[in-house]
N, C-alpha and C positions, 0 to 999 in steps of 0.2 A: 301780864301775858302779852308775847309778840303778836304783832294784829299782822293782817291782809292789807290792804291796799289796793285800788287799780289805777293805774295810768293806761289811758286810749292813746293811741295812736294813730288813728284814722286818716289824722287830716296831716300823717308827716306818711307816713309809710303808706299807706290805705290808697295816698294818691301822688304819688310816685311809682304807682303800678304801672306795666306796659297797660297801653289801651285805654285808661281809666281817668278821670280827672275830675275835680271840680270846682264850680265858680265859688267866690269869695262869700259869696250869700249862703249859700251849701253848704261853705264848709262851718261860717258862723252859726249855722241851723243846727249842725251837727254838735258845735260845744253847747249849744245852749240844751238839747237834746239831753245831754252827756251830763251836763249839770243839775239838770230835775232827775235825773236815774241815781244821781249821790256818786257819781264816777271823783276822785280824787284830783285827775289830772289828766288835762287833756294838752298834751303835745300837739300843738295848734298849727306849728309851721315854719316856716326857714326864715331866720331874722336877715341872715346874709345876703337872700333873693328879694331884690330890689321891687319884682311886679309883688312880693307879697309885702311891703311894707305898709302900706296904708290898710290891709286889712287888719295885720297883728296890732298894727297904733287902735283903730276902730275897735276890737275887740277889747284890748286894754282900758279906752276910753269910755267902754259900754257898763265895765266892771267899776271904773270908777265914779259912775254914777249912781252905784249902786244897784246894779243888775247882774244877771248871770252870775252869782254868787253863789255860793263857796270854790267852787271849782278853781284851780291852779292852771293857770296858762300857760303852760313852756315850749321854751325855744329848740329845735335842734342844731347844735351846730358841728362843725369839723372843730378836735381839742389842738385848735392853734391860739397863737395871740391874736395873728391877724381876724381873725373869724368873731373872737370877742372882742375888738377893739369895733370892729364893723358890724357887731350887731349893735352896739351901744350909740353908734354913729346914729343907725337908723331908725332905730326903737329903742330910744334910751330908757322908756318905762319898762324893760324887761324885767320880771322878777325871777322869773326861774331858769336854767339853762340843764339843758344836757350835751355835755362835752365828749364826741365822737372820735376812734381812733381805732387804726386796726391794732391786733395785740397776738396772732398767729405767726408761726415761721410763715404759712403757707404763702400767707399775706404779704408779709413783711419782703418777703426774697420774690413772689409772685407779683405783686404787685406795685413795690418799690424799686423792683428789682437789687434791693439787697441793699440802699442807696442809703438806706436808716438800720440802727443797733437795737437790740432790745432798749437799751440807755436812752437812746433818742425819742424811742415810742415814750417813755417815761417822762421825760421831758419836758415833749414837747405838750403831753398832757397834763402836768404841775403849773410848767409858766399858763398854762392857760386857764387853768382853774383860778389862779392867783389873780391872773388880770381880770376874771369875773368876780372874785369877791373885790378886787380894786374898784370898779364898776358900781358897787352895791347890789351884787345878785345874793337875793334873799335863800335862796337853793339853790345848790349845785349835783347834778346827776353826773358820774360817769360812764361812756356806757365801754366798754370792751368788747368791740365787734371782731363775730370769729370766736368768741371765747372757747365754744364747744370744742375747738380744734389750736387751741393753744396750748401750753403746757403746766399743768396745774403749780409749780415753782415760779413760772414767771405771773401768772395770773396772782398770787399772791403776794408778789414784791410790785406786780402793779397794783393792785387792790391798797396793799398799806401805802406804798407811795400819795396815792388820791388822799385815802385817810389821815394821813399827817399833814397835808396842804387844808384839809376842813372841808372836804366832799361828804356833802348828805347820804349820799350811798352810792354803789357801785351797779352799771347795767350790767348785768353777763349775758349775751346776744347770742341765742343759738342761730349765726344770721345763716347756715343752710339747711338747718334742721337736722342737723346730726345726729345730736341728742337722741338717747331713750330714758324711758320713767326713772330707770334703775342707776344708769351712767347720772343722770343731771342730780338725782336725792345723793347720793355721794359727793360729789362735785362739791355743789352747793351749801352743804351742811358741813364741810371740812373749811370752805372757805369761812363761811360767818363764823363758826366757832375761831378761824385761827386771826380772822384780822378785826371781830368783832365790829360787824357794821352790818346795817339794812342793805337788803339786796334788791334790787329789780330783775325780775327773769322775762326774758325778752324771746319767745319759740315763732319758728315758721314751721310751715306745715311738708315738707319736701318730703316726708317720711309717713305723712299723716298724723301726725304725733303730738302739734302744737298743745292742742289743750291738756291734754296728760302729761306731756313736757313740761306743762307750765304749773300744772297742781304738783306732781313731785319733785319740781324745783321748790315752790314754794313749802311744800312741809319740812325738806331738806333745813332751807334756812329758819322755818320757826321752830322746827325741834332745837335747831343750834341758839335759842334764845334771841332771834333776833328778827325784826319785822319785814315784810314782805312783800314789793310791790310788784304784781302781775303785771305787762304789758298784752293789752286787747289789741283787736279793731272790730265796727261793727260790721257783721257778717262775715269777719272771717278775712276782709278783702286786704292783699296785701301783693309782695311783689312775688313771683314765681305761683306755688300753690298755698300764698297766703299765711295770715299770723293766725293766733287762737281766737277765739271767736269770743267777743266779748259775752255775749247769753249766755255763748253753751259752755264758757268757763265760772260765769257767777253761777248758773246752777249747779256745776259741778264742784263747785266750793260750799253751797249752802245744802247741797241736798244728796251728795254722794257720804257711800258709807266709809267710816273711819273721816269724814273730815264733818260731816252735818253736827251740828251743837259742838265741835270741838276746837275749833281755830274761830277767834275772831275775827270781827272786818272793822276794819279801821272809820270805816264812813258807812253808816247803811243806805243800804241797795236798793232801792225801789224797783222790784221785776216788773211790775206794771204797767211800767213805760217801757218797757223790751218789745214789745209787738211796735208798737207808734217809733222808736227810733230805728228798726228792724227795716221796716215797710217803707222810710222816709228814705234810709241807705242806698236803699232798692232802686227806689224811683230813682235817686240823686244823680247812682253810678250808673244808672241804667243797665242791672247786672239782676237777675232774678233771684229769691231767695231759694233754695234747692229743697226738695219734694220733701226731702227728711232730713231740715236743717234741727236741729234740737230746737224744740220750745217757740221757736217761730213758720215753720215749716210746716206747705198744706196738708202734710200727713201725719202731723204730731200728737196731734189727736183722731185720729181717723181710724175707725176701726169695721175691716170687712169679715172678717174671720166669724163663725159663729160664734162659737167657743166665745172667744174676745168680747163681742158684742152683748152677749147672752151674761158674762162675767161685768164688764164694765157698766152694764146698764143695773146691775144690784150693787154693787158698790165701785167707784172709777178707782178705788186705789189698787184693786183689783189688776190691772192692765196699764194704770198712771202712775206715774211715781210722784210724778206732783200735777194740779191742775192749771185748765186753759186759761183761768180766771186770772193765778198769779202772776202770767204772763200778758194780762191786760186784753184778752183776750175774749171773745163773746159777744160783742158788741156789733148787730148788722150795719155793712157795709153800704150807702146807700150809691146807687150809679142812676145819674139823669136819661131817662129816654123821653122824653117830650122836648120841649124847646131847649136850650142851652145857651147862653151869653157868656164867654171867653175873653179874658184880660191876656192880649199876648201883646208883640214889639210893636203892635199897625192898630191896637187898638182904638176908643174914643172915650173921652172922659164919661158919656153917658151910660154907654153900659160898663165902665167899672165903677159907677156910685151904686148902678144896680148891684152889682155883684156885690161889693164892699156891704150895701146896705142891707144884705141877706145874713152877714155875716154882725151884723149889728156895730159896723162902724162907720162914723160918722163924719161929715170934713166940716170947717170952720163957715167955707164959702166956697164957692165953685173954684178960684181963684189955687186953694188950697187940695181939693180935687186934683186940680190940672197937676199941681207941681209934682204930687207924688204918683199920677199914673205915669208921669213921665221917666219916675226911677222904676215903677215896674216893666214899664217897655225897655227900660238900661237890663233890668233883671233877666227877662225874656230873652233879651239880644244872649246874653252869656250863658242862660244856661240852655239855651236852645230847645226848653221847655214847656208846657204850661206850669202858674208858682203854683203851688200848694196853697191851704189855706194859712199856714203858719208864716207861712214866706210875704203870703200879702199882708197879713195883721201887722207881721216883724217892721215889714215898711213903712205901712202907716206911723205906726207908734211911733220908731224911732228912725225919720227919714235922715235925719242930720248922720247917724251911722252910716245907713245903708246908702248914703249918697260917698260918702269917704270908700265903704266896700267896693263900691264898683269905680272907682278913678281909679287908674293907673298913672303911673309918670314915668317918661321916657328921659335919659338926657341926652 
């Protein structure tokens, strides 16, 4: 049976939104998040952009010590040579890439101005695939951005082109949200069937559509026999009015009707950790989660209606379709109002032992203290925040990482 899949995309699309960013600590938080949730793959970030190189090396380096595992760490890149010759320059432990290219007239004459062929866009995405499996890229994604507005003839003879160079599967990117339920299950199911490959379905929300986008994309290609990788972000967050929402698509994959107990998933899902990586997003982007975000949202459980109330209090499936619980959810919130001690960039080694020591970690010797509040104040600086508690444990443990996460190099 063809399975589901998800690749996040958070820390490629999520933050390259207008207005929205974040620090290399953040965005590490966010795969290792991603990782305990069973996400498949998280597209971590730009091998090509120089200030990210020593976070994707650190991240790589984290996983070959035997951490943040299973999860798949991939690259995005533009489908040139040059792009893969330079990310291999700079993160030579790449294992997975996805190979970028536009594949619309719109594009190609709008934005080329007309300057490349259908032939060329083929092309220049083969030799590029080529020199990532020369490379040793363990996977290869291709994505075909635009596809919603391509033409399903060329999207085909690009689609088998990838496939005969030895691409793991093909993205088709509704990158404006073009797409409706009905248009993408056609689409999608015509292509697996005819060039027999795994597909990625990639939706933005311009339409409001994203997650429905991305569920009848994906039945499209598993009706056609063939496995199915959704592309998320968490909360939704992406560039214009954002991708599908990584929650409010696994629950519509595990608990909507015609798909609940009928399509696989490739990795299971822990909802559990949906509220904790929900709430982390939040803080991160500094973007609030919306009143009736599915499944994480203050009003997702909230019932004022009598009716409702009167219903739900004798049994919740009454008015729930699923509960708070599977969403990690129920657990009080605790807020300091008496005294408070703060690890920020101006801090002092003494009250971060206190703090640390609340949190049951421990240092070697003072000596050992000092060095790692000093990458908390580096953390502080970047993310112009107070850290979370996962963020201070993260350093502790493994300051040798998070000392590489926060270096940059200029030349």
């Amino acid at each position: 049976m063809p399975r589901i899949y998800f690749i996040d995309v958070t820390n490629r699309d999520g933050v390259q939104t207008a207005r929205l960013g974040l620090s290399k600590l953040q965005k590490t938080m966010i795969n290792r998040y991603l990782n305990q949730m069973g996400v498949f793959q998280s597209e971590f970030g730009f091998p090509t952009t120089k200030h990210e190189t020593l976070y994707l090396q650190a991240n790589l380096e984290h996983q070959e010590n035997g951490k943040m595992r299973p999860i798949r760490l991939g690259g995005w890149v533009r489908a040139t040579t040059e792009d893969v010759h330079t990310t291999y320059q700079l993160v030579p432990k790449m294992k997975h890439l996805n190979l970028s290219i536009s594949t619309s007239e719109q594009m190609i004459h709008g934005k080329w101005a007309g300057k490349l062929t259908e032939d060329d866009v083929i092309n220049s995405m083969t030799q590029a695939l080529d020199a990532a499996r020369e490379h040793g890229a363990e996977s290869v994604g291709i994505n075909a951005e635009d596809a919603s507005r391509t033409s399903l003839d060329f999207l085909i003879r690009f689609a088998r082109a990838a496939k005969e160079h030895g691409a793991d599967r093909v993205r088709y990117c509704d990158t404006l949200g073009y797409d409706n339920p009905f248009s993408i299950y056609d689409t999608l199911k015509t292509m697996a069937e005819t060039i027999e490959l795994p597909i990625e379905v990639h939706c933005h929300g311009d339409l409001g559509m994203a997650v429905a986008n991305s569920l009848a994309g994906a039945k499209g290609v598993l009706d056609a026999g063939q496995d199915a990788y959704i592309n998320t972000t968490v909360n939704g967050i992406g560039e214009r009015a954002g991708n599908a929402d990584l929650v409010a698509t696994v629950l519509a994959v595990i608990k909507s009707k015609g798909f609940a107990n009928k399509y696989e998933l490739g990795r299971p899902i822990d909802l559990k950790r949906a509220w904790r990586i929900a709430q982390y997003a939040s803080y991160a982007f500094s973007v609030p989660i919306p009143i009736n975000q599915p499944g994480v949202g203050a009003n997702a459980f909230a019932h004022a209606s009598g009716i409702h109330a009167d219903g739900v209090l004798k049994d919740p499936e009454n008015y729930e379709l699923y509960s708070y619980e599977d969403l990690g959810r129920g657990e009080p919130e605790m807020v300091e109002t008496g005294r408070e001690i703060c690890s920020g960039e101006y801090g002092g080694v003494s009250g971060f032992r206190h703090i640390m020591g609340r949190m049951a970690v421990s240092f070697e010797d003072a000596e050992d203290a000092r060095r790692k509040l000093e990458l908390v104040r580096y953390a502080n600086v970047l993310a112009q925040k107070p850290l979370v508690t996962d963020e201070l444990k993260f350093i502790c443990k493994y300051p040798d990482i998070a000392r590489k996460l926060m270096t940059l190099i200029a030349d």
